[in-house]
C-alpha positions as CSV (number, residue, x, y, z in Angstrom):
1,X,142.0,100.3,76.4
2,X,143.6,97.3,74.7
3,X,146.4,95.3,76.5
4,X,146.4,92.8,74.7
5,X,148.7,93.8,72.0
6,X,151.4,94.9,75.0
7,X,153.7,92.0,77.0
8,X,152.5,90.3,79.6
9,X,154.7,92.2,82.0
10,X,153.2,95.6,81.2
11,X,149.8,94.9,82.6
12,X,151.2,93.2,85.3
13,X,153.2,95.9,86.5
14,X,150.6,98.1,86.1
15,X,147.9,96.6,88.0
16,X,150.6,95.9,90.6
17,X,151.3,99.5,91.0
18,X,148.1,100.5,90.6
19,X,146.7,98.5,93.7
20,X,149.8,99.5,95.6
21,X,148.6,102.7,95.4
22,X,145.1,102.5,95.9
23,X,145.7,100.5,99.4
24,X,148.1,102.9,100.6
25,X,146.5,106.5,99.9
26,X,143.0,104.6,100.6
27,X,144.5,103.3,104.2
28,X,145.9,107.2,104.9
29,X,142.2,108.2,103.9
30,X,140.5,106.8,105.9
31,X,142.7,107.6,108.6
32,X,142.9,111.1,107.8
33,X,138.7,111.0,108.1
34,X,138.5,109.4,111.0
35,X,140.7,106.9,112.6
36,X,143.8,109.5,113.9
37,X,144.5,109.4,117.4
38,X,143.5,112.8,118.7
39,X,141.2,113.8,116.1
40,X,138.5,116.0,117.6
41,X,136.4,116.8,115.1
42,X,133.0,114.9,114.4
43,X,132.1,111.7,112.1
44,X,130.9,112.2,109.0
45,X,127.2,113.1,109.1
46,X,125.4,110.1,109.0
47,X,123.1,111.0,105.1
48,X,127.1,111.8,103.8
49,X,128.6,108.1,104.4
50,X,125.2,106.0,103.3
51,X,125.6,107.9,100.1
52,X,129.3,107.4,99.8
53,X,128.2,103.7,100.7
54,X,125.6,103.3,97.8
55,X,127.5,105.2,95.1
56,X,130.5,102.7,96.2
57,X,128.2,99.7,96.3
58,X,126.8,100.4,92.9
59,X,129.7,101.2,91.3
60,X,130.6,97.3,91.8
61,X,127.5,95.9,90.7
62,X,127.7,98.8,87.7
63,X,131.4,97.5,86.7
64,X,130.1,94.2,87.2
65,X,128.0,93.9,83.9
66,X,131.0,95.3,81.4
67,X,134.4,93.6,80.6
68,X,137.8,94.7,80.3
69,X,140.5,96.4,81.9
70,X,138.9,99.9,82.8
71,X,135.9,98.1,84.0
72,X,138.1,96.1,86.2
73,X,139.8,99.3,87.4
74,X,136.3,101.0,88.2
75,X,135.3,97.6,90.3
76,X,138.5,97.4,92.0
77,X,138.4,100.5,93.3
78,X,134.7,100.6,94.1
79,X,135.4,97.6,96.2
80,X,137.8,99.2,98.0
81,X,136.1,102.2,98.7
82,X,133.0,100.0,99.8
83,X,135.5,98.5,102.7
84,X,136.8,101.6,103.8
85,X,133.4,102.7,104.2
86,X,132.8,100.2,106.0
87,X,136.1,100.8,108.2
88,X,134.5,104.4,108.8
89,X,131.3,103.1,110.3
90,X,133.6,100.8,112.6
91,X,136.1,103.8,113.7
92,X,133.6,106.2,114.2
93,X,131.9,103.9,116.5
94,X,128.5,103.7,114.9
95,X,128.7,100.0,114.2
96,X,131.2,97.9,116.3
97,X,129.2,95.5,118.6
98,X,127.1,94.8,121.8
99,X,130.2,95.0,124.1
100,X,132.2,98.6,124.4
101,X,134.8,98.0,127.6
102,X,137.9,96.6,127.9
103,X,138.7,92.6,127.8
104,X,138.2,91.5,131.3
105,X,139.3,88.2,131.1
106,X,142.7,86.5,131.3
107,X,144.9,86.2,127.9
108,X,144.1,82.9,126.5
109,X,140.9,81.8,127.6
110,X,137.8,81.0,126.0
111,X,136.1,84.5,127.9
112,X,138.5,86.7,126.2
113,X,137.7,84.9,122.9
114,X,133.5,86.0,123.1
115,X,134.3,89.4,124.5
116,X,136.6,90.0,121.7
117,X,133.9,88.6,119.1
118,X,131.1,90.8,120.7
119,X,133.4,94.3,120.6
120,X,133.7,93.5,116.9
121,X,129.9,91.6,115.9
122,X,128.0,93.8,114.6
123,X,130.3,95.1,112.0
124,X,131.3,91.7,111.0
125,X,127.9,90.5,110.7
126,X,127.4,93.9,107.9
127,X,130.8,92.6,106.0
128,X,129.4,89.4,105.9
129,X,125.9,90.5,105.0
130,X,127.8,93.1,102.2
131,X,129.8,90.2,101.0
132,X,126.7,88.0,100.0
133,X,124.8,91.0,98.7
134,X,128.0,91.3,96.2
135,X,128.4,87.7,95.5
136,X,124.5,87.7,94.5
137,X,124.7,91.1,92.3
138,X,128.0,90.0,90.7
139,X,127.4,86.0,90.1
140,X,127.9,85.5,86.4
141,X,128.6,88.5,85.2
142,X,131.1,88.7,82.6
143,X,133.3,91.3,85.4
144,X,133.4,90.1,89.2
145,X,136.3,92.2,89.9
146,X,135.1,94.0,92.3
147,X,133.5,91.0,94.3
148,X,136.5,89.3,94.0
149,X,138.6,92.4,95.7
150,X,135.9,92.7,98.9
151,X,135.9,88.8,98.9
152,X,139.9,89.1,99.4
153,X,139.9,92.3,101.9
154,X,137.8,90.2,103.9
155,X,139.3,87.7,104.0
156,X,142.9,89.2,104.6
157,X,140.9,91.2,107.4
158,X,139.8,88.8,109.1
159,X,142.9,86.5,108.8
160,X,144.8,90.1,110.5
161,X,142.7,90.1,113.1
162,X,142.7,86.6,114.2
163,X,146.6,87.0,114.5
164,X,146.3,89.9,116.1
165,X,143.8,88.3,118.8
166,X,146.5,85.5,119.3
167,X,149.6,87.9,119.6
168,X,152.3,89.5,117.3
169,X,155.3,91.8,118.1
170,X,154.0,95.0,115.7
171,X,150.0,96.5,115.6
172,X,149.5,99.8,114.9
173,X,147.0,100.6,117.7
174,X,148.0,104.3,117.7
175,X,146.0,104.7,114.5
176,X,142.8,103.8,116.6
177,X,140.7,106.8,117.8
178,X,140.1,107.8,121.3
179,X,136.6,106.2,121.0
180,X,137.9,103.0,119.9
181,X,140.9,103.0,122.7
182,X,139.6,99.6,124.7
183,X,140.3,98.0,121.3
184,X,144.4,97.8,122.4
185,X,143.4,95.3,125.7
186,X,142.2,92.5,123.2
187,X,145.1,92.5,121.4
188,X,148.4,90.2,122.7
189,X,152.3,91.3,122.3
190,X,154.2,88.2,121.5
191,X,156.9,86.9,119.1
192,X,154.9,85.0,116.8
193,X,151.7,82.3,116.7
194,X,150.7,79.5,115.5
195,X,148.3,80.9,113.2
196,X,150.6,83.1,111.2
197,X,152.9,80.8,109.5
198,X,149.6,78.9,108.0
199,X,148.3,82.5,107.2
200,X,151.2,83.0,105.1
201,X,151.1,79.5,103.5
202,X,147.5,79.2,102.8
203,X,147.9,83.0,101.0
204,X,151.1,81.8,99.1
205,X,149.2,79.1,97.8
206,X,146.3,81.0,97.0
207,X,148.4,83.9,94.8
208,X,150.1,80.8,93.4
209,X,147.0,79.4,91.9
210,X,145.9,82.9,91.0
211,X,148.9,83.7,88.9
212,X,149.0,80.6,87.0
213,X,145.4,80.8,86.1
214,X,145.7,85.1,85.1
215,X,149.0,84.0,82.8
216,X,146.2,81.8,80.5
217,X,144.5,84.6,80.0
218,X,144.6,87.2,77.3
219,X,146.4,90.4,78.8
220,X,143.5,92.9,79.0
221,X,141.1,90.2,80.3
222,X,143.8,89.1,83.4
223,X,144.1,92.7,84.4
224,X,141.1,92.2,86.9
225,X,143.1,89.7,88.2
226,X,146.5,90.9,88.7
227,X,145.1,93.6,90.6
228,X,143.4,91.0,92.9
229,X,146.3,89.2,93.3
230,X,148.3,92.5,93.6
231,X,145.9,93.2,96.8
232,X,146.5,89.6,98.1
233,X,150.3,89.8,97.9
234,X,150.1,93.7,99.9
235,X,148.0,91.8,102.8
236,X,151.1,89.1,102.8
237,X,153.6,91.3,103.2
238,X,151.4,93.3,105.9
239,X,151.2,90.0,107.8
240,X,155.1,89.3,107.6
241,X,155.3,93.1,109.2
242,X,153.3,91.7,112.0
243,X,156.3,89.7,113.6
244,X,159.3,91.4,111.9
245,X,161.4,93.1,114.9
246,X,161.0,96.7,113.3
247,X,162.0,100.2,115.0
248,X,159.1,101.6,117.1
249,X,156.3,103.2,114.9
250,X,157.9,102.5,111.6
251,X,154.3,100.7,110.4
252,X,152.8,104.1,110.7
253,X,155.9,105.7,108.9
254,X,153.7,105.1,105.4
255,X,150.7,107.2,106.3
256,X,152.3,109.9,108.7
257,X,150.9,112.4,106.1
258,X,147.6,111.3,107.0
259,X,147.9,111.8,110.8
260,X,146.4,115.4,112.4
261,X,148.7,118.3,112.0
262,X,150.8,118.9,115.6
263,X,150.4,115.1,116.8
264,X,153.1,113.1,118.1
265,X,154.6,110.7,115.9
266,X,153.1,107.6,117.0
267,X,155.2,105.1,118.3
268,X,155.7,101.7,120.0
269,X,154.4,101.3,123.3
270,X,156.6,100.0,125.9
């Protein structure tokens, strides 16, 4: 596939609609697998998801090792389906951490802060782990795409849930399953915090450096990265949604064909 004879514009737009797409139905997938509210059947037998895991995995490393735009697409999309793996193994409660109750402690203290760390360790400590694995398998190859995009879902992640831990007006705990339900009584309800507005900054500046380095680049060679910073500038505007005063439930308006047939429609808890 050669972009290079097209305008800049053309790539752009595509890799912009292209990631737009792959977050959202990806985000309603795994939610229609496993993270519904209500959903009764069982997770995904165990042999099933490692193999999804590996064939995700190694179609990263795989797209690693060729360049241009469709091996850019193929390590985009790996990557993504790596993390949502990953998401499974946290929503179907196989890897979460050593604590399982509710938050005990008072909003604000340091108490709250380790039980909300050890709900969450062990499955951060396998991102993390993941992450390296992929920095290591992708290093100097001529096509990090994909460690790029698992570099950048982590980081958004973990940016998400650190504002979440410190308090926003919109989180879309009704996604969480039953299993996962203690999850809501670490998170705070408030206005805003003081992390956010450096959250946004610090990713404005980072799509900003992003951009100006993709626009030197030759059109099929920078569609790897517009779809990276396509990724970067969906997590941005899903951290402005945190603190916008929007009706109840209209986050979960986007994937409500991914929620179990005959369930509510979720909405905001008073």
């Amino acid at each position: 596939m050669n972009l290079d004879s097209l305008p800049l514009w053309a790539p752009v737009l595509a890799a912009l609609a292209y990631a737009a797409f792959v977050w959202w139905f990806g985000t309603g997938l795994v939610l229609m697998l496993e993270a519904a509210p209500g959903r009764r059947s069982p997770p995904a037998p165990v042999p099933g998801h490692a193999v999804a895991g590996l064939l995700a995995l190694l179609g990263v490393v795989l797209a690693a090792h060729h360049p241009g735009p469709l091996a850019a697409t193929l390590g985009f999309t790996a990557a993504v389906a790596l993390w949502g793996w990953h998401e499974l193994a946290f929503l179907s409660g196989r890897l979460t951490g050593p604590r399982q109750g509710d938050c005990t402690a008072a909003f604000g203290t340091w108490r709250r802060w380790r039980q909300a760390v050890a709900v969450i360790a062990w499955h951060e400590l396998a991102l993390i782990a993941c992450g390296l694995l992929l920095a290591a398998a992708c290093w100097d190859t001529p096509n990090p795409v994909g460690a790029w995009t698992y570099a950048a879902l982590w980081g958004l992640r973990l940016s998400a849930k650190l504002n979440l831990f410190l308090g926003v007006r919109n989180f879309s705990e009704d996604f969480l399953p039953a299993r996962l339900a203690h999850l809501r009584s670490y998170f705070r309800r408030r206005g805003m915090n003081p992390l956010l507005p450096a959250s946004l900054l610090g990713g404005a500046w980072l799509v900003n450096e992003l951009v100006a380095g993709a626009r030197l680049l030759p059109p099929g060679e920078a569609f790897g990265h517009w779809l990276v910073i396509a990724l970067i500038g969906l997590g941005l505007v899903e951290h402005v949604l945190l603190v916008l005063p929007l009706p109840a439930g209209a986050l979960n308006s986007l994937w409500r064909w991914a929620m179990p047939a005959g369930r509510p429609e979720p909405g905001r808890p008073q």
